[in-house]
TORLO-242876 format. One record per residue (C-alpha): residue in three letters; z, y, x; chain. Coordinates in steps of 0.1 Angstrom, whole numbers, plus 5000, padded with zeros to 4 digits. Each point is the difference from the previous one (the first is absolute). Layout:
REM TORLO-242876
bake:pz:py:px:doba
ALA:Z:Y:X:A
...
END
This chain:
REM TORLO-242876
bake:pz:py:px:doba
UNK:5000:5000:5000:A
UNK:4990:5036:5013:A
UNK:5026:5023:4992:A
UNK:4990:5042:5016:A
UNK:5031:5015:5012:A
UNK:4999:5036:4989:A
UNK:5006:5014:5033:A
UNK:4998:5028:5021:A
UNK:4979:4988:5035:A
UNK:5007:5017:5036:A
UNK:4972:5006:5019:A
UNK:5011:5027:5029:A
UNK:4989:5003:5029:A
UNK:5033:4992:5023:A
UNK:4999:4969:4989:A
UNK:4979:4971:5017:A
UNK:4979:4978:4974:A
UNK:5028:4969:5007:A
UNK:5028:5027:4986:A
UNK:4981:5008:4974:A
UNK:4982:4972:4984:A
UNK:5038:4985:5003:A
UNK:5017:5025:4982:A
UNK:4975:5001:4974:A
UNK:4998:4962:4993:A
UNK:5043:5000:4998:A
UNK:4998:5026:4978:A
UNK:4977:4986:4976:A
UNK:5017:4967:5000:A
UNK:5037:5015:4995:A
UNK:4989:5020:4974:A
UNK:4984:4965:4980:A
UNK:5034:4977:5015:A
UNK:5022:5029:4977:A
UNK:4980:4981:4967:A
UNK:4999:4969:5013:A
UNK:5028:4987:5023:A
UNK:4995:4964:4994:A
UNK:4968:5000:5017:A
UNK:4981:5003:5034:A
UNK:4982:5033:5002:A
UNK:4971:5013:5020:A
UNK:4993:5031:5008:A
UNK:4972:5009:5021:A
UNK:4982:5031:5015:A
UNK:4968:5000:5017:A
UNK:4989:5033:5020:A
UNK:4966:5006:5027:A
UNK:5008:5014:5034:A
UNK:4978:5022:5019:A
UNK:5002:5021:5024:A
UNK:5037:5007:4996:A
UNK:4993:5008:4960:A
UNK:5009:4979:4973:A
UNK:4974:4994:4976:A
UNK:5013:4991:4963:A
UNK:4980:4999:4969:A
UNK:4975:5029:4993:A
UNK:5007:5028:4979:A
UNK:4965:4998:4988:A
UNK:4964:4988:5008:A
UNK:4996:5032:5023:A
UNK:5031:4990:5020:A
UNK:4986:4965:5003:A
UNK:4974:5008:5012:A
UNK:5017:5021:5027:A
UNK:5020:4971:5008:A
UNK:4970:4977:5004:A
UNK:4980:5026:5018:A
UNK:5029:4998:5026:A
UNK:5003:4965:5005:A
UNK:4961:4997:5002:A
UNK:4991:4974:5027:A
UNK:5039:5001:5015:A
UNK:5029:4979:5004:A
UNK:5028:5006:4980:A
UNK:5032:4981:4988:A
UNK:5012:4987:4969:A
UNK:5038:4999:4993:A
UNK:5019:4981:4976:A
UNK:5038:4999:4995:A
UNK:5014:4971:4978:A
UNK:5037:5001:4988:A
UNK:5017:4975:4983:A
UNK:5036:4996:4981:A
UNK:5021:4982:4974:A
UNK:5028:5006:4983:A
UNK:5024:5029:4996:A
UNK:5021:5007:5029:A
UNK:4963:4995:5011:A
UNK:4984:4974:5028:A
UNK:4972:5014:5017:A
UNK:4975:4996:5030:A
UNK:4971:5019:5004:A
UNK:4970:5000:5030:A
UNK:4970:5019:5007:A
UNK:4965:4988:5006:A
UNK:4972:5015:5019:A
UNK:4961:4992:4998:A
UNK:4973:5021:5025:A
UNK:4973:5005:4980:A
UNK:4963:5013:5012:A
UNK:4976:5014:4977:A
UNK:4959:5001:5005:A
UNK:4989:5033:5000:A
UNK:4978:5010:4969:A
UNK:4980:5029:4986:A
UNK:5019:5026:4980:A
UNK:4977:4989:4971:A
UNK:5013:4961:5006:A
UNK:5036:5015:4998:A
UNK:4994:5014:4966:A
UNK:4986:4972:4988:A
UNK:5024:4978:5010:A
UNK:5032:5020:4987:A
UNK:4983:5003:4969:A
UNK:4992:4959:5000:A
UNK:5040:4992:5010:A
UNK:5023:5031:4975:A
UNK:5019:5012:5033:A
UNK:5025:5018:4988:A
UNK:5031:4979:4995:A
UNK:4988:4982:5034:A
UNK:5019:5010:5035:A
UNK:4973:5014:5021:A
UNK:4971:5001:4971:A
UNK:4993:4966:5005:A
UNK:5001:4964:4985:A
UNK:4995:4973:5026:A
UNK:4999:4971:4976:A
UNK:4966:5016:4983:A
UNK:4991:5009:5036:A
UNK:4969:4977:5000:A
UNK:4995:5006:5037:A
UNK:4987:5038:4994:A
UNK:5029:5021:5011:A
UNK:5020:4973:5021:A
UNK:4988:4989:5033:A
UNK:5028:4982:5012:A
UNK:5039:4987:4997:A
UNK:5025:5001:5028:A
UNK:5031:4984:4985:A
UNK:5005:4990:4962:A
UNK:4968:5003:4976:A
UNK:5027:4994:4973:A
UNK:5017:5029:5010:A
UNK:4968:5022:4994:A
UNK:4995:4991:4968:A
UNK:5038:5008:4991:A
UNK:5028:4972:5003:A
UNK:5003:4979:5041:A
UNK:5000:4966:4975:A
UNK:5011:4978:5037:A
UNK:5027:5025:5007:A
UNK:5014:5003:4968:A
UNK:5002:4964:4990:A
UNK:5022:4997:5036:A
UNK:5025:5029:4989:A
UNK:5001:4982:4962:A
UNK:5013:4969:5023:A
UNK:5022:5012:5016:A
UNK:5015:5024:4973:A
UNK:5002:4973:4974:A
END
């Protein structure tokens, strides 16, 4: 069951994407684990690292486009933070995971066609790796799983452990 955590995200620049994609993730999850203490929560937060900025989800398709525009035939990296907990006082354990990612580099008129093909905006970076189809994507460093939004191999270790 999917459960939005009506949250408010940090995204400043002090912060190093680990910090942030951690606190994030923990806050989501407390905020569900108040409703539901009886059960294992997850929250999760995925942001794009580049250049020392942190990319999150577009405000709209101009921003998008800027964000695409910038990562346009570079190496950039994908970070997820993962928190989970039980029970009220709370058990929790949390970990980060990082993905280098390097895009092709395409026309400004293949940019536009391609955020309009994917609906960017509630995507971090203004891009969906699991409709990729080999257009934007040139290769993976790390987890493909990742990319596309949840490390499925690092996760299911952490659910072992944790249960």
């Amino acid at each position: 069951m999917v459960l939005p955590a009506d949250v408010d995200e940090v995204a400043h620049a002090h912060f190093t994407p680990a910090e942030i994609t951690l606190f994030n993730a923990r806050t989501k999850a407390l905020a569900i684990a108040r409703q539901r203490p009886g059960d294992i929560i997850l929250g999760a937060d995925t942001i794009v690292a580049f250049e020392g900025e942190i990319f999150g989800k577009p405000r709209d398709l101009e921003h998008a486009f800027e964000m695409l525009k910038r990562l346009n035939g570079r190496v950039h990296e994908v970070w997820s933070g993962i928190w989970l907990v039980r029970g009220v006082p709370p058990r929790e354990v949390g970990f980060n995971e990082v993905t280098r990612v390097r895009f092709r580099t395409l026309s400004d008129s293949a940019l536009h066609a391609y955020l309009t093909r994917i609906g960017p905006l509630d995507k971090a970076g203004a891009y969906a790796a699991q409709d990729d189809r080999g257009e934007l994507i040139e290769c993976v460093e790390g987890c493909f799983d990742n990319v596309v939004g949840l490390p499925m191999k690092a996760l299911a270790r952490a659910l072992a452990k944790f249960a």
